[in-house]
C-alpha positions in Angstrom: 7.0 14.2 9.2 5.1 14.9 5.9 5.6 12.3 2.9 8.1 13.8 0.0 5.4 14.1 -2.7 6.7 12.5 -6.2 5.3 13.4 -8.8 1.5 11.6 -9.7 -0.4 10.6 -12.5 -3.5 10.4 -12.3 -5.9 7.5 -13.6 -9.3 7.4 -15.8 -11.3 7.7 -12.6 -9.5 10.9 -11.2 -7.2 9.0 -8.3 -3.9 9.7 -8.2 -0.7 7.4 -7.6 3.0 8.0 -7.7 5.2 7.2 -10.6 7.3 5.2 -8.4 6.6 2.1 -5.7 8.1 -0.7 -4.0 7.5 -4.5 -5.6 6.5 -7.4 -3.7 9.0 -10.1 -3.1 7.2 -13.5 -3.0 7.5 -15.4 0.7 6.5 -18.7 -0.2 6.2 -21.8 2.6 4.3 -21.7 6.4 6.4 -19.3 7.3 8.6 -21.6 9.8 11.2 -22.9 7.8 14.4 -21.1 8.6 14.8 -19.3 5.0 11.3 -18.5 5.2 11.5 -16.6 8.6 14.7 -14.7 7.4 12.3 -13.7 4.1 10.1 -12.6 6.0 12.2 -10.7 8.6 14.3 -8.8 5.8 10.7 -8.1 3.6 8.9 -6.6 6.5 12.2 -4.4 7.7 12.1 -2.7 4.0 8.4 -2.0 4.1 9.6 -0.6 7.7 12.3 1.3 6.8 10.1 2.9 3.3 7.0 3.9 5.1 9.1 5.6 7.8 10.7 7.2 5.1 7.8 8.9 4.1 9.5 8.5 0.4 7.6 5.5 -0.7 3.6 5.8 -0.7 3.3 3.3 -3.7 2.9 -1.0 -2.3 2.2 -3.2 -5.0 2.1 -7.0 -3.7 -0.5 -9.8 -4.3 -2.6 -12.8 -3.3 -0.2 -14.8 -5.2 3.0 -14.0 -3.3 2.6 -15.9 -0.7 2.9 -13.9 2.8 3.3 -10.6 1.7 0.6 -8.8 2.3 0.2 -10.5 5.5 4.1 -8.8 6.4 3.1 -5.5 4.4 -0.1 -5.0 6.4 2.1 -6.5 9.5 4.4 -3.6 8.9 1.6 -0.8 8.5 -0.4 -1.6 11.5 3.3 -1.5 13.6 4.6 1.9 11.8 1.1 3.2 12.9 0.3 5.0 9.0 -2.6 6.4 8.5 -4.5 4.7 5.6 -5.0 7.1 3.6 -1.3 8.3 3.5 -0.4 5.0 1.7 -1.6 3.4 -1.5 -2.3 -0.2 -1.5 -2.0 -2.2 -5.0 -2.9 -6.0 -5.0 -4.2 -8.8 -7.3 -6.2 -11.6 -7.7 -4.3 -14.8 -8.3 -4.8 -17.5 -11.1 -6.5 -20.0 -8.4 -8.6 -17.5 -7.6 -10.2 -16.8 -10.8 -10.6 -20.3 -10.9 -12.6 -21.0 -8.0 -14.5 -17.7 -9.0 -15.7 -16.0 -6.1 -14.0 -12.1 -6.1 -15.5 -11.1 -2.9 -13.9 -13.7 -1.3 -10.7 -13.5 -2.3 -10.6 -9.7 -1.5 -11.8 -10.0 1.8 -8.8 -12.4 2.2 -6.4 -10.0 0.7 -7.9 -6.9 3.0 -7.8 -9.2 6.0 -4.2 -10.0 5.4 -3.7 -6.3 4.7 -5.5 -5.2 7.7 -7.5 -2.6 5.5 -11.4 -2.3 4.7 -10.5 -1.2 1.4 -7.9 -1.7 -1.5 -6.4 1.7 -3.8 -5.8 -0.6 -6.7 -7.1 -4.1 -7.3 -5.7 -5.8 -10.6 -6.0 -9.5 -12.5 -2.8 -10.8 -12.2 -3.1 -12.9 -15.4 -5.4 -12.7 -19.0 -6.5 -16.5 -17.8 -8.1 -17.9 -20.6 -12.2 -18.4 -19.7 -11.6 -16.7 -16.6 -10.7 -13.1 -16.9 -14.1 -11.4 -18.2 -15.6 -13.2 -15.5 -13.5 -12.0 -13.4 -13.5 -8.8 -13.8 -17.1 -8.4 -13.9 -16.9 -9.0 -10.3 -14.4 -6.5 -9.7 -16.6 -4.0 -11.1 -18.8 -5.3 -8.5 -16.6 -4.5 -5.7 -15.4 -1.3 -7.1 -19.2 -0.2 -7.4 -19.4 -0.7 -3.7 -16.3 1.0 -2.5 -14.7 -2.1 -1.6 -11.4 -0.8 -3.8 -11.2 2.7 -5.5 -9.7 1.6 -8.9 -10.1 -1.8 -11.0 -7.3 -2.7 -13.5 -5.2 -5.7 -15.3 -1.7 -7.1 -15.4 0.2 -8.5 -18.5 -2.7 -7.5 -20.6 -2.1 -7.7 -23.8 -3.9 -5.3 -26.8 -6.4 -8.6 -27.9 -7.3 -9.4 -24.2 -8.2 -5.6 -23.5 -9.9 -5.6 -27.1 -11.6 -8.8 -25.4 -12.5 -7.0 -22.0 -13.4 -3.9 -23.6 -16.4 -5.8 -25.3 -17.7 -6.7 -22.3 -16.9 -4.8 -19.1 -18.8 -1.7 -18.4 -15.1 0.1 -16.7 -12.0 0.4 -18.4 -9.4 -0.5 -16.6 -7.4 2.0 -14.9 -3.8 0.5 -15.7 -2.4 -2.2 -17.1 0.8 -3.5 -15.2 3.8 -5.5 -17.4 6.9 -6.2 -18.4 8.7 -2.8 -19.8 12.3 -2.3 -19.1 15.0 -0.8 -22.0 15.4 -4.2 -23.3 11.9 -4.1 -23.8 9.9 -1.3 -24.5 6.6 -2.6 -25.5 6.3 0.4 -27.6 3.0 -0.8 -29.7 0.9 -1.8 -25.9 2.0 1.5 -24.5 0.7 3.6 -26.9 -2.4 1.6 -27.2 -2.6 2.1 -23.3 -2.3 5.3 -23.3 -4.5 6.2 -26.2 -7.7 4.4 -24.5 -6.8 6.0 -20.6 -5.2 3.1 -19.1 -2.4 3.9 -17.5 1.0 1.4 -17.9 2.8 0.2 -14.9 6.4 -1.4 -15.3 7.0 -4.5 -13.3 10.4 -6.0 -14.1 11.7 -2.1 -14.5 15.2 -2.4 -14.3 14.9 -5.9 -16.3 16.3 -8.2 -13.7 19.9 -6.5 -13.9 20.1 -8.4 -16.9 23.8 -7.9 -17.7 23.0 -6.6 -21.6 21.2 -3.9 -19.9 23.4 -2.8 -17.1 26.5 -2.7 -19.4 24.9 -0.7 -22.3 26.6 1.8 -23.7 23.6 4.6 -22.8 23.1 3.1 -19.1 27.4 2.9 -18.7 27.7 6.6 -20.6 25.2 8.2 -18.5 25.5 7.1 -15.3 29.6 8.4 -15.4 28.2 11.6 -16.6 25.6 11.8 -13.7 27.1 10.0 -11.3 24.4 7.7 -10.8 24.1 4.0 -10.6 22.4 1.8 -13.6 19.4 1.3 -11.7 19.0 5.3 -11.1 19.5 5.3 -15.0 16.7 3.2 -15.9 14.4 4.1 -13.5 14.9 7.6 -14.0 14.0 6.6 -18.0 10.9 5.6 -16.7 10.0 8.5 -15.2 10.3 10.8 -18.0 8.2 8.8 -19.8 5.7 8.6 -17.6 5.6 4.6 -16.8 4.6 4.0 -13.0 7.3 1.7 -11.8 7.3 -0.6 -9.2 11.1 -2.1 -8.3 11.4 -4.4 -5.9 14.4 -4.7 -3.2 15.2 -6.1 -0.3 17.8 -3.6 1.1 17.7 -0.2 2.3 20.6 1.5 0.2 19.1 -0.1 -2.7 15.9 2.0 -1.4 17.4 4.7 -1.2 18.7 5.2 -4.7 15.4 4.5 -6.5 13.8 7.5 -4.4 16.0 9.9 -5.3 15.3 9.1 -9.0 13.1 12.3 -8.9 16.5 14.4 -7.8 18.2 14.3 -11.4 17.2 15.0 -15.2 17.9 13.2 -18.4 17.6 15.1 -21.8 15.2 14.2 -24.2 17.9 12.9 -26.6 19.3 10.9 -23.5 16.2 9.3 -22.9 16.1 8.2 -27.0 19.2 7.0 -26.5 18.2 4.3 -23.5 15.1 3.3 -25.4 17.2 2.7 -28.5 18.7 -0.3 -26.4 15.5 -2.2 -27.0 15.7 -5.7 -28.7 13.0 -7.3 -27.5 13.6 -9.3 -25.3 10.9 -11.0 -22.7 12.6 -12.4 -19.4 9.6 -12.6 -17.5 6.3 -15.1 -18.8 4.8 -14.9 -22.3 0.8 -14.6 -21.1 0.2 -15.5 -24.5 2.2 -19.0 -24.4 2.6 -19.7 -20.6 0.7 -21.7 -18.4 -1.6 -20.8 -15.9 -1.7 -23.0 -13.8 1.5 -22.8 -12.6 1.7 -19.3 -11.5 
């Protein structure tokens, strides 16, 4: 069975990914405790159920989720996928840019993976007195083949203006916050007008209800006869923001790959981003602390 092929964008260094993916949920605990092991059990069925799919060739997950990538890679050694049929996206927590030593915690992240490589390997956070540091490493690791593409998350412009002045490779994406409610019109464009390509984590916003009950979203998904989420995420699409929702359940799956089934005019698409307002519900990385993420 041959993977549907969604449509791909392709980063500064010529690889390829899919506009869409599947988020990490974070498994937190040893892993024994009863809600833990029914985390875990319900995680690793959806990473079952999307690689045999063959829909879903996008995992984004990292260090700093606890056990996921120990289920993820779980569930790709059982499926029995070739490698190089999937595209593996993970990051570098806060902790570990603190004790500072990259290689290590990359081989820890491709052990729990059960990969010698990584597609994507991102900072998950513009730490303050870490990040350069950091990501000088990376380049490192990407220099050796140890992961194919470097890149950030919740970058904002003055921390890749900060980056840029030192790092020899520009990141290949930048991962954040963008949903209708907010757009982040201003970092996209810079993104996109130095070759970095934006990822949306938080894509549907959370099914904040100000969202899900807008007049664009309600309008068009009578007139498609699609749900909210289909709405959003096909917004996303068409404007060419990799997204990465997360879900736990397998209609839920379902929906968000067939986002590439349906078409919203470019007036329709206006119309959902005029829902923006600005508002953040995810951390500020220029006010939040570090230390506890």
């Amino acid at each position: 069975m041959e993977y549907k092929r969604m449509e791909e964008l392709k980063l500064n260094n010529g690889m390829s990914i899919p506009l869409l993916g599947i988020g990490a949920t974070g498994i937190w605990g040893e892993g024994k405790e009863p809600q833990t092991v029914k985390l875990i059990q319900r995680q690793y069925e959806i990473y079952c159920y999307a690689l045999k799919s063959r829909k879903c060739r996008l995992f984004d997950t990292s260090s700093a989720y606890g056990l996921n990538e120990e289920v993820l890679g779980k569930a790709i050694n059982d499926i029995g996928i070739n490698r190089n049929e999937v595209i593996l996206m993970s990051k570098i927590s806060n902790s570990q840019q603190r004790e500072g030593n990259v290689r290590k915690a990359l081989e820890e992240t491709l052990k729990k993976l059960n990969t010698d490589y990584l597609d994507v390997y991102l900072i998950h956070w513009p730490q303050t007195g870490t990040f350069i540091n950091t990501y000088l490493q990376m380049e490192k690791m990407y220099k050796e083949g140890l992961v194919k593409s470097i890149g950030v998350c919740n970058f904002n412009i003055h921390h890749l203006e900060e980056l840029r002045q030192q790092a020899s490779i520009i990141p290949s994406v930048n991962q954040f916050e963008i949903h209708p409610l907010f757009t982040q019109d201003n970092l996209i464009n810079y993104c996109q007008a130095n070759n970095i390509l934006p990822i949306a984590y938080s894509p549907i916003g959370r099914m904040h209800d100000v969202l899900i009950n807008a007049k664009p979203v309600y309008e068009l998904s009578r007139k498609y006869g699609k749900t909210p989420v289909q709405i959003i995420l096909r917004w996303h699409y068409q404007l060419y923001h990799v997204a990465i929702p997360r879900t736990l359940d397998k209609n839920h799956f379902d929906d968000i790959f067939s986002v590439d089934e349906f078409f919203l005019e470019e007036r329709e698409v206006s119309w959902i981003s005029s829902i923006n307002e600005n508002i953040r519900l995810r951390y500020n990385p220029d006010t939040c602390d570090f230390s506890r993420l």
